[in-house]
C-alpha positions as CSV (number, residue, x, y, z in Angstrom):
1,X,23.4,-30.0,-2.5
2,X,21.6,-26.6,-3.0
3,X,20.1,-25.6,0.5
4,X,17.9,-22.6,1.2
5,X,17.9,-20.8,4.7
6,X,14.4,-19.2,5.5
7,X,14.4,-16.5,8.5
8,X,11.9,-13.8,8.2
9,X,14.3,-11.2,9.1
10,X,17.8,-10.8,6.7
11,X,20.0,-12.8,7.8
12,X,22.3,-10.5,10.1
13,X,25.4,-12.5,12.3
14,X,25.7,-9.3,14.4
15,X,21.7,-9.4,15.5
16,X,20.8,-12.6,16.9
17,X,21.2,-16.0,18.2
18,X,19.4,-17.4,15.2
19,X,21.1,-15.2,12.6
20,X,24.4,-16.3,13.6
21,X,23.5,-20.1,13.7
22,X,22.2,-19.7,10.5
23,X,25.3,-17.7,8.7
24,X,27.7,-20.1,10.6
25,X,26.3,-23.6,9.4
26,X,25.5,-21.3,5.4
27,X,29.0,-20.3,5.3
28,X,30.1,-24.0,6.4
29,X,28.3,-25.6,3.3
30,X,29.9,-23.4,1.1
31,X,33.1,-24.4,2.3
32,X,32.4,-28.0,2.0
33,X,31.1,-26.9,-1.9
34,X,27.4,-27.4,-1.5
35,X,25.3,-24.2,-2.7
36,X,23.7,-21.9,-0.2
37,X,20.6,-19.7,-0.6
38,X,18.6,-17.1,1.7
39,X,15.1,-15.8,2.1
40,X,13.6,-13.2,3.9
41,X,10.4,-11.3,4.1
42,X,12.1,-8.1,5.1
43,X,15.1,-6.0,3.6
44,X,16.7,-4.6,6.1
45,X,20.6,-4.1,5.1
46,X,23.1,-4.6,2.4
47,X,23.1,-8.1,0.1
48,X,26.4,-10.2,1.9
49,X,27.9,-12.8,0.1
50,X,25.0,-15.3,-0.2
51,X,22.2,-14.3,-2.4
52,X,18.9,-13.4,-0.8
53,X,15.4,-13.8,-2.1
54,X,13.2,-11.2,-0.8
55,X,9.1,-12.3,-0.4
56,X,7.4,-10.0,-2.7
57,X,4.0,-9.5,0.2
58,X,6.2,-9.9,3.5
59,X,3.0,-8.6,5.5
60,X,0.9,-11.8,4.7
61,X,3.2,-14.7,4.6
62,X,1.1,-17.3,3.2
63,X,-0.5,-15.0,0.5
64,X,-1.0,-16.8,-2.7
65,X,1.7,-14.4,-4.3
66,X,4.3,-15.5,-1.7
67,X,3.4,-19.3,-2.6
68,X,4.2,-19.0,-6.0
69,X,7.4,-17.1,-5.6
70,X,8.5,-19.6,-3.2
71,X,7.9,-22.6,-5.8
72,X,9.5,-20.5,-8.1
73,X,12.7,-20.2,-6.8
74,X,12.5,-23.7,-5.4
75,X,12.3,-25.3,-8.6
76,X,14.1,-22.9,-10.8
77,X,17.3,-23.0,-8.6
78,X,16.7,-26.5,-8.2
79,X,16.6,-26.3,-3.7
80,X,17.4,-30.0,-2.8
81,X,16.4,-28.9,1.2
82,X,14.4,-25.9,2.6
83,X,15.7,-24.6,5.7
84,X,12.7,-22.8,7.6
85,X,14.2,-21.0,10.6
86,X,11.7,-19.0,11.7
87,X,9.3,-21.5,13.1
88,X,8.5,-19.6,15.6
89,X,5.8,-17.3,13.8
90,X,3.3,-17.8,10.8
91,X,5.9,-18.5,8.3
92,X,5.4,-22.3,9.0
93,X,1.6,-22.1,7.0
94,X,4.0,-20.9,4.0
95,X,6.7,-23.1,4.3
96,X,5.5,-26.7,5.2
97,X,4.3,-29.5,2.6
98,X,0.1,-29.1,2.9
99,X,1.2,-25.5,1.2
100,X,4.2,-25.5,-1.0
101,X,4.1,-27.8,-4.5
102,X,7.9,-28.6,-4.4
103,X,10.7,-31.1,-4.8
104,X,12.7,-29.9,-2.2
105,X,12.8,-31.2,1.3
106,X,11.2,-29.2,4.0
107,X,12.6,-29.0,7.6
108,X,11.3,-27.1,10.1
109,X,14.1,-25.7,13.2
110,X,12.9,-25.0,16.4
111,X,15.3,-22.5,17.8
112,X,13.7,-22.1,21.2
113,X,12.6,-24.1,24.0
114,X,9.6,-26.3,23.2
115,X,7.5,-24.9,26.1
116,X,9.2,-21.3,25.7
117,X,8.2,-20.2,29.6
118,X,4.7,-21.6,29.3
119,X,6.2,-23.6,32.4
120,X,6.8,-20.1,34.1
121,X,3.6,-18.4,32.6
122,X,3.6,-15.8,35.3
123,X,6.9,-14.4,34.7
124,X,6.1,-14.1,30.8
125,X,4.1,-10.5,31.3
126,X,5.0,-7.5,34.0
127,X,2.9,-6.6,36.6
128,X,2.3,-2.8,36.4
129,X,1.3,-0.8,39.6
130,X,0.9,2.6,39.2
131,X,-1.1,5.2,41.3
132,X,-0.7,7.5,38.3
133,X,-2.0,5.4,35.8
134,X,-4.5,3.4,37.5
135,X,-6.1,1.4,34.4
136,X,-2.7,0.0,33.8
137,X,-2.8,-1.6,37.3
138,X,-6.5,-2.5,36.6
139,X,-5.3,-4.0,33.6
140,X,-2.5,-5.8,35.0
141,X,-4.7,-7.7,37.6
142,X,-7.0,-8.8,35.5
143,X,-4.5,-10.2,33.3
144,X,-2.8,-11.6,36.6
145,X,-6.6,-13.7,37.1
146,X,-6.8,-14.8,33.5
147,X,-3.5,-16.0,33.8
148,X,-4.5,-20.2,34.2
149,X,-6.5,-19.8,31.1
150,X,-4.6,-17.9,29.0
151,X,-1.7,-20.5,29.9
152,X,-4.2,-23.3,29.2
153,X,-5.2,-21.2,25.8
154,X,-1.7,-20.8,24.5
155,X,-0.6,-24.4,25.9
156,X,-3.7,-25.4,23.2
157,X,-2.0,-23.7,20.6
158,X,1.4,-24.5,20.7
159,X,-0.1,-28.3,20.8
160,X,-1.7,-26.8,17.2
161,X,1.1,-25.9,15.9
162,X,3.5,-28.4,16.7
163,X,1.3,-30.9,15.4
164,X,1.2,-29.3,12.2
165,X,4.5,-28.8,11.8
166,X,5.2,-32.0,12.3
167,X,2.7,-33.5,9.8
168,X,3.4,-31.2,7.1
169,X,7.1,-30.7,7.5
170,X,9.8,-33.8,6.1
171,X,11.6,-33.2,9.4
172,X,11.7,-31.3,13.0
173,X,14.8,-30.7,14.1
174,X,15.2,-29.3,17.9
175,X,18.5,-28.0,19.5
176,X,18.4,-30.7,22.5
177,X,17.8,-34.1,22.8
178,X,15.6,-33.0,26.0
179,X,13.5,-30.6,23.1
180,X,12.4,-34.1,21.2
181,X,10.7,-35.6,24.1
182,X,8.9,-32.2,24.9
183,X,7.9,-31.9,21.3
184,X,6.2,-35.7,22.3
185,X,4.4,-34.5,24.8
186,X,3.3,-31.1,23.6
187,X,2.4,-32.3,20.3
188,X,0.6,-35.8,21.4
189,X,2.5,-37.7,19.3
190,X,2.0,-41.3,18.1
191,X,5.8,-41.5,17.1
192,X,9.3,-39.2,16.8
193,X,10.8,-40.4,13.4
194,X,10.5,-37.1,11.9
195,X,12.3,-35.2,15.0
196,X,16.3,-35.1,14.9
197,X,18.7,-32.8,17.4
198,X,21.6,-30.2,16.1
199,X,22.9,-28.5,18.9
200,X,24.3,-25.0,17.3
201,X,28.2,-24.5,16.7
202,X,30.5,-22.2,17.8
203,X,30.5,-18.9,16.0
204,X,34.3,-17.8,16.3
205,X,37.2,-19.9,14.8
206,X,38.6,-21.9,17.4
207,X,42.2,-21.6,16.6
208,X,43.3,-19.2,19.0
209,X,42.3,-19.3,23.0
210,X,41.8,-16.2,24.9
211,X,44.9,-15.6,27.2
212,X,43.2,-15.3,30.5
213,X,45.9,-12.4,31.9
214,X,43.7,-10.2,29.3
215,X,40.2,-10.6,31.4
216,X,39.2,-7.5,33.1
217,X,36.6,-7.0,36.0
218,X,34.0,-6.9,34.1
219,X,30.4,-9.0,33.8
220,X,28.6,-9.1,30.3
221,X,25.1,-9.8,29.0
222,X,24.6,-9.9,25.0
223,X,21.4,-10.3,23.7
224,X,18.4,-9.0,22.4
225,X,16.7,-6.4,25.4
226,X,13.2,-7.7,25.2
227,X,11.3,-8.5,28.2
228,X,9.2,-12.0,28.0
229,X,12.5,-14.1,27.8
230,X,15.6,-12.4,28.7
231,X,14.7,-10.2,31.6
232,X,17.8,-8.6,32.0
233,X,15.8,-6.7,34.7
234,X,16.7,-9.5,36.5
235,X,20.5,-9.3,36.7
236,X,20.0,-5.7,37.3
237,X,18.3,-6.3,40.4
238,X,21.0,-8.4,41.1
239,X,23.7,-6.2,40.5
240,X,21.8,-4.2,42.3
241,X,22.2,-6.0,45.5
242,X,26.3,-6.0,45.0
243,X,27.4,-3.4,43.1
244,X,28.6,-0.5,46.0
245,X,30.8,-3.6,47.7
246,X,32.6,-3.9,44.5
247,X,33.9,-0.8,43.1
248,X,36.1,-2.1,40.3
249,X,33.6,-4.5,38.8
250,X,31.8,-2.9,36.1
251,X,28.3,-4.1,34.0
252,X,28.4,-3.9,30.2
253,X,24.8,-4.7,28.3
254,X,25.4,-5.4,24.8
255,X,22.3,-5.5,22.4
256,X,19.4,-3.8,21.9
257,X,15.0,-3.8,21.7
258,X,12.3,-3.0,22.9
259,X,12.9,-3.4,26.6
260,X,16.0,-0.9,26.8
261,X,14.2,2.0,27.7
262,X,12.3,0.5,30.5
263,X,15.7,-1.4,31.7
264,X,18.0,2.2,31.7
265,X,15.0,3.7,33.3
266,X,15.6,1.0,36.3
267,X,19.5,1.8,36.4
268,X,18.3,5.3,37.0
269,X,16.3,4.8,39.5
270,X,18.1,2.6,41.4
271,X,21.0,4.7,41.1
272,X,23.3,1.5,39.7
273,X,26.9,2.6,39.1
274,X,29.4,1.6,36.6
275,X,26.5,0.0,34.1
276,X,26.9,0.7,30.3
277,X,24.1,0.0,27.4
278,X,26.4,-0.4,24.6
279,X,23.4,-0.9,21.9
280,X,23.8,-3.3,18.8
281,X,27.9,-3.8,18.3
282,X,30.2,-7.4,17.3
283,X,29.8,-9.1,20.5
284,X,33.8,-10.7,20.3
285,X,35.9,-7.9,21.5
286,X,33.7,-8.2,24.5
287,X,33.3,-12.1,25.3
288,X,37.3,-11.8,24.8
289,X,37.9,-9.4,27.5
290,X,35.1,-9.9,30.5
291,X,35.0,-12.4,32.8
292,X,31.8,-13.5,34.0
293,X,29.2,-13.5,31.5
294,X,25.5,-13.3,32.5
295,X,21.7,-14.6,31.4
296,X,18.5,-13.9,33.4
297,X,16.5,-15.6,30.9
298,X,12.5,-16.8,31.6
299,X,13.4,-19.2,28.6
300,X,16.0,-20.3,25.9
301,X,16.6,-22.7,23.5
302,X,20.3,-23.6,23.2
303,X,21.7,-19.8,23.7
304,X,24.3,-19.1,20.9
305,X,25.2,-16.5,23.6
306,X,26.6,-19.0,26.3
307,X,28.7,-20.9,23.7
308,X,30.3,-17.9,22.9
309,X,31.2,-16.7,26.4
310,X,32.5,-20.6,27.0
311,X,34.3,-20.4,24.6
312,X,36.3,-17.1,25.0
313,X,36.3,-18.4,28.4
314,X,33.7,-16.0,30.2
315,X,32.2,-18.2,32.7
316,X,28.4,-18.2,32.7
317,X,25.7,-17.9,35.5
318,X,22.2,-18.8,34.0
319,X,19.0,-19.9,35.5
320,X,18.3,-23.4,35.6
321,X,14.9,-22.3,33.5
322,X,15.3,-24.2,29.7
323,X,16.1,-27.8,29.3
324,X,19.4,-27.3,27.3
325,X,20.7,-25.3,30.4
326,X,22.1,-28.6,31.5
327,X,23.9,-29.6,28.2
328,X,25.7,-26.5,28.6
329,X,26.3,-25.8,32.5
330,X,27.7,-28.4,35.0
331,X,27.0,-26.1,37.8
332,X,30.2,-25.5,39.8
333,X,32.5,-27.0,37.0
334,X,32.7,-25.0,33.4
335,X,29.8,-21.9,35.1
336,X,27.0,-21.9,37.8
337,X,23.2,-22.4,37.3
338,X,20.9,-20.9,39.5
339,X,17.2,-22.1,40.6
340,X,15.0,-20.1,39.0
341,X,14.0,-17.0,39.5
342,X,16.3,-16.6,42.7
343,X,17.6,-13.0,42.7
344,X,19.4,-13.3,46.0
345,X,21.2,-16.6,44.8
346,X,21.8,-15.2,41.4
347,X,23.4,-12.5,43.4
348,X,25.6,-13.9,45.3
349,X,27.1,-17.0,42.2
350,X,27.8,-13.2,40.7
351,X,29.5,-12.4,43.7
352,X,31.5,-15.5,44.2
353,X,33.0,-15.2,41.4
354,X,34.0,-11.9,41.6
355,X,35.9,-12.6,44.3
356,X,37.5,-16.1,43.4
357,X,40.0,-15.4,40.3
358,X,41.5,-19.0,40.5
359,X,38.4,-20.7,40.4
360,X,37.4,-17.9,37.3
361,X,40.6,-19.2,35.6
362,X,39.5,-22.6,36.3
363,X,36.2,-22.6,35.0
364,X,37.1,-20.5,32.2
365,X,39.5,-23.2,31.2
366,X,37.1,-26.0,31.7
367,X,34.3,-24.1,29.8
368,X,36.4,-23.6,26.5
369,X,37.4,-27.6,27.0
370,X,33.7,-28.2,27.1
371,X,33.0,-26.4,24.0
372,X,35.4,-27.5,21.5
373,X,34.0,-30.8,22.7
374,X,30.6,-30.6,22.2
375,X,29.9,-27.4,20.0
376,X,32.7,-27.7,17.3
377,X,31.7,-26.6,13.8
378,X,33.1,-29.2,11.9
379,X,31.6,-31.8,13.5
380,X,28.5,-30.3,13.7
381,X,28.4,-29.5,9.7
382,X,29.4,-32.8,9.1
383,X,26.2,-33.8,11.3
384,X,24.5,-31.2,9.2
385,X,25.5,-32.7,6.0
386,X,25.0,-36.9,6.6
387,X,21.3,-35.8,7.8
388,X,20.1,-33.4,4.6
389,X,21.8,-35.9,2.2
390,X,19.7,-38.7,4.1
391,X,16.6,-36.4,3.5
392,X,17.7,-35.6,-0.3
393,X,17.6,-38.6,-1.2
């Protein structure tokens, strides 16, 4: 087969969630002899070993220019299947059937929740008070009262969407089996034979296990620092309520965005110790060495983040807020799930663990067990494979 990954950003492992997926499951099909392609609408580092096609107008995606390139490419490198990871944004009125005049199969991955927090609307959007900028207060309460109609308002557009991805696309595939009866609802759909589930794989070859005597006291978040889903403000607040009765535990934030600058502006003023933004690096080094790993997240889809920890056995503490949360998590057995948005509970799972190396050990053990099971590559690919040859043909 000859298989196209879309993403609207260059595919980058070291950057996201979605990136990594997508160069794990690329670099699999190579190795199995099938022909891999990406596209991107921006250029943003050096050409890796797959070739990339570049949209020549990346600021309008469905220009007519952008149309033609993408039928170009399609047909001239003769694309069996047409990846479209970046579902999330306009790119779906480029890349979906109603648009594109193509041979190849279009399938459109979801690689979020299906409600993505519309379920916890109000913690989507920060509530500003400030006596020394009082139109940002204003501001914020009058978007507090709009709140149940914007809610209702973007609730009427993901049902847009969704419906028209699923009309015009040759599949949907979601990352849960809980994502395809959400997609049912959301979408008002007569039937599901268009919507399959691919849980992601694991990242990191699985051949060696991390030797537990080589964890350190330490509790890691990766990710990107953006506020509407991962709220890492959250497990600061946390940390904050634990952090002077535990002087050798330290707090390592690995990634980078938009939200930074608000978040060290918090461990400032809350005068948190032993915290350390580490900005973009290779998350590895640190999943292998820390021993709790952390996510505050408003909403996920099936974080690429917690099967990493798992299985460099960091044991995880998320909120019970995204329906693949349970796929992952058996709370108390392989990492702990919270209610959401319980700081005080979150606090003290953190804290538990801290003190309870054996059960760490234990968990650990249980959470790598967990993953080989359910998130190993090979299977996975094969998966992968048996479904886009289905498609192909």
């Amino acid at each position: 087969m000859r298989i196209l990954f879309y993403f609207d950003h260059q595919i980058n492992p070291e950057r996201g969630g979605t990136e990594r997926a997508t160069d794990v499951l690329a670099h699999a099909f190579l190795e199995k002899g099938h022909i891999t392609f990406y596209m991107a609408r921006y250029k943003e580092y050096p050409i890796g070993d797959i070739p990339i096609f570049f949209l020549p107008q990346p600021q309008e995606v469905a220009s007519s220019d952008n149309i033609s390139f993408v039928e170009y490419v399609a047909n001239t490198e003769n694309i069996d299947v047409i990846v479209n990871q970046g579902t999330n944004g306009n790119d779906i009125y480029l890349f979906n059937r109603h648009t594109l005049n193509v041979r190849s199969a279009i399938v459109s991955c979801l690689h979020f929740s299906v409600y993505e927090g519309l379920n916890y609307f109000s913690q989507l959007t920060p509530y500003v008070f400030s006596l020394v900028k009082p139109w940002e207060t204003c501001m914020s309460c009058l978007r507090w009262l709009k709140q149940p109609y914007n809610q209702r308002k973007a609730m009427q557009g993901k049902r847009k969407r969704f419906s028209f991805i699923y009309e015009h696309s040759d599949a949907v595939v979601v990352l849960s089996p809980s994502y395809i009866e959400d997609y049912v609802k959301v979408a008002c759909l007569s039937d599901l034979e268009k919507l399959y589930s691919f849980p992601n794989p694991v990242s990191f070859s699985m051949k060696k296990r991390v030797n537990e005597q080589n964890k350190e006291k330490e509790i890691l978040f990766v990710g990107r620092l953006s506020y509407s889903e991962k709220r890492v403000d959250r497990l600061l607040a946390a940390w904050r309520l634990i952090h002077l009765r535990h002087p050798d535990w330290r707090l390592s934030i690995v990634g980078d965005g938009p939200d930074r600058a608000r978040l060290e502006s918090l461990v400032r003023k809350w005068n948190l110790q032993r915290v350390t933004f580490w900005g973009y690096q290779s998350p590895l080094p640190f999943y292998q060495k820390a021993s709790i790993f952390c996510l505050a997240s408003t909403h996920e889809g099936l974080p690429m983040v917690l099967i990493e920890a798992m299985q460099n056995q960091t044991v995880p503490i998320a909120f019970d807020s995204f329906g693949a949360a349970h796929d992952m998590i058996q709370s108390g057995r392989n990492g702990i799930l919270v209610s959401p948005f319980n700081i005080k509970v979150y606090a003290l799972a953190m804290e538990e663990l801290m003190r309870n190396a054996a059960g760490r050990v234990q968990m650990g053990k249980q959470a790598y067990v967990d993953v080989v099971e359910r998130y190993d590559r090979s299977k996975i690919v094969e998966r992968w494979i048996d479904f886009l040859m289905k498609l192909k043909s």
